[in-house]
C-alpha positions in Angstrom: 86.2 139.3 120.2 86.5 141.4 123.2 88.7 139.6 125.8 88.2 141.3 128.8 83.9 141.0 128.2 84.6 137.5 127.9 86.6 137.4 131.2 84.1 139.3 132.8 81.0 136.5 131.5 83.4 134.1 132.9 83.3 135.8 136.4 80.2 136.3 136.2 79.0 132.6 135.1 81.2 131.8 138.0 79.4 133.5 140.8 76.2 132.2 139.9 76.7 129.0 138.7 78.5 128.7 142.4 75.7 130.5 144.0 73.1 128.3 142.2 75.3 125.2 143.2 75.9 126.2 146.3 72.1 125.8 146.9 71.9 122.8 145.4 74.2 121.5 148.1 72.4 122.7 151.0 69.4 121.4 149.7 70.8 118.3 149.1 71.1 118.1 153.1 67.7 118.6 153.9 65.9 115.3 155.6 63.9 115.1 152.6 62.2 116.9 149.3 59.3 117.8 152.1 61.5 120.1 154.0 63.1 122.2 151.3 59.7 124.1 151.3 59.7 124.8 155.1 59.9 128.7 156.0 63.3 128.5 157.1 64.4 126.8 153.5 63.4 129.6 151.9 66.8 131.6 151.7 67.6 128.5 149.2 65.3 130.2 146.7 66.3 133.5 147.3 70.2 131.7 145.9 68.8 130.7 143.0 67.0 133.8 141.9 70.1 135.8 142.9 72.5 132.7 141.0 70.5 132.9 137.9 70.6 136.6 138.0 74.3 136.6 137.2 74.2 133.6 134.7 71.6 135.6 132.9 73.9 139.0 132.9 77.0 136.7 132.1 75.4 134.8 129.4 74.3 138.4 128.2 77.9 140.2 128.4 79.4 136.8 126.8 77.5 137.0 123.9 77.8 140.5 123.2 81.8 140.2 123.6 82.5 136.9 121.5 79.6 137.0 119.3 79.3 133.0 119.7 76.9 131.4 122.2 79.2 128.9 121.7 82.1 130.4 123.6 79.6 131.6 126.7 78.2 127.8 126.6 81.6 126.7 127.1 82.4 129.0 129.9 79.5 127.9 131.7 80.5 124.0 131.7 84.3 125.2 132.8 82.6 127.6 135.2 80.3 124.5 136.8 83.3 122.1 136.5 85.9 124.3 138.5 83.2 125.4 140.7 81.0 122.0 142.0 84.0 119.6 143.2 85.2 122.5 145.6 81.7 122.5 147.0 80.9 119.2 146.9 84.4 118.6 149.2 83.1 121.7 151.2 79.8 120.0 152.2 80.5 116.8 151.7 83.8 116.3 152.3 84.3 113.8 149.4 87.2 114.4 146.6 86.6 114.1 143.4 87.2 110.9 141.6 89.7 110.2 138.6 86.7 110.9 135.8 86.0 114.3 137.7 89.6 115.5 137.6 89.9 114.3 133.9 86.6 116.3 133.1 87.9 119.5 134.8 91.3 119.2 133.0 89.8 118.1 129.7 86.8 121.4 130.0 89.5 124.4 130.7 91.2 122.9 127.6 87.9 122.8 125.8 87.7 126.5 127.0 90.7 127.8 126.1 90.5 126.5 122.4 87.2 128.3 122.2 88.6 131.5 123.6 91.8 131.1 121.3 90.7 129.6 117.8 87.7 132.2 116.9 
């Protein structure tokens, strides 16, 4: 397994799942389903095309470094869970609840045992 191409997938899933979540969020302000097409929404799908551009090239590099789409599948959760309550308090200004913190806690263990027991 080659550690520093699985760090770099993990960057890399990072960026775009917060790019792609990041979207998500705005969106998730609009007045309703209705406006998210609206000319001025558009930038929202210009995120996700860039977002899912880096999943795609992290998925990619993960692969090719741990030979398990196991491992890359794993670093995407962790990626999403360390990612998504930092926005969510951004936007939203809501922590995250006890379940949420136990999730985030439980994935970067779930990650690290992937990473370490090949």
């Amino acid at each position: 397994m080659n550690l520093f191409g699985v760090l770099l997938s993990f960057g890399l899933l990072i960026v775009g799942e917060g790019i792609n979540i990041w979207a998500e969020m705005l969106s998730a302000k609009l007045p309703g389903a209705q406006s998210l097409f609206e000319y001025k929404n558009l930038p929202l799908f210009a995120m996700v095309i860039i977002g899912c551009s880096f999943l795609l090239f992290g998925y990619s590099v993960g692969f090719q470094a741990s030979k398990s789409i196991w491992t890359v599948t794993v670093a995407s959760v962790v990626a999403i869970l360390i990612i998504e309550p930092f926005l969510a308090y951004a936007f939203f200004h809501q922590l995250p609840e006890k379940g949420a913190l136990v999730g985030l806690i439980l994935g970067a263990i779930g990650f690290i045992a992937t990473i370490t027991w090949v």
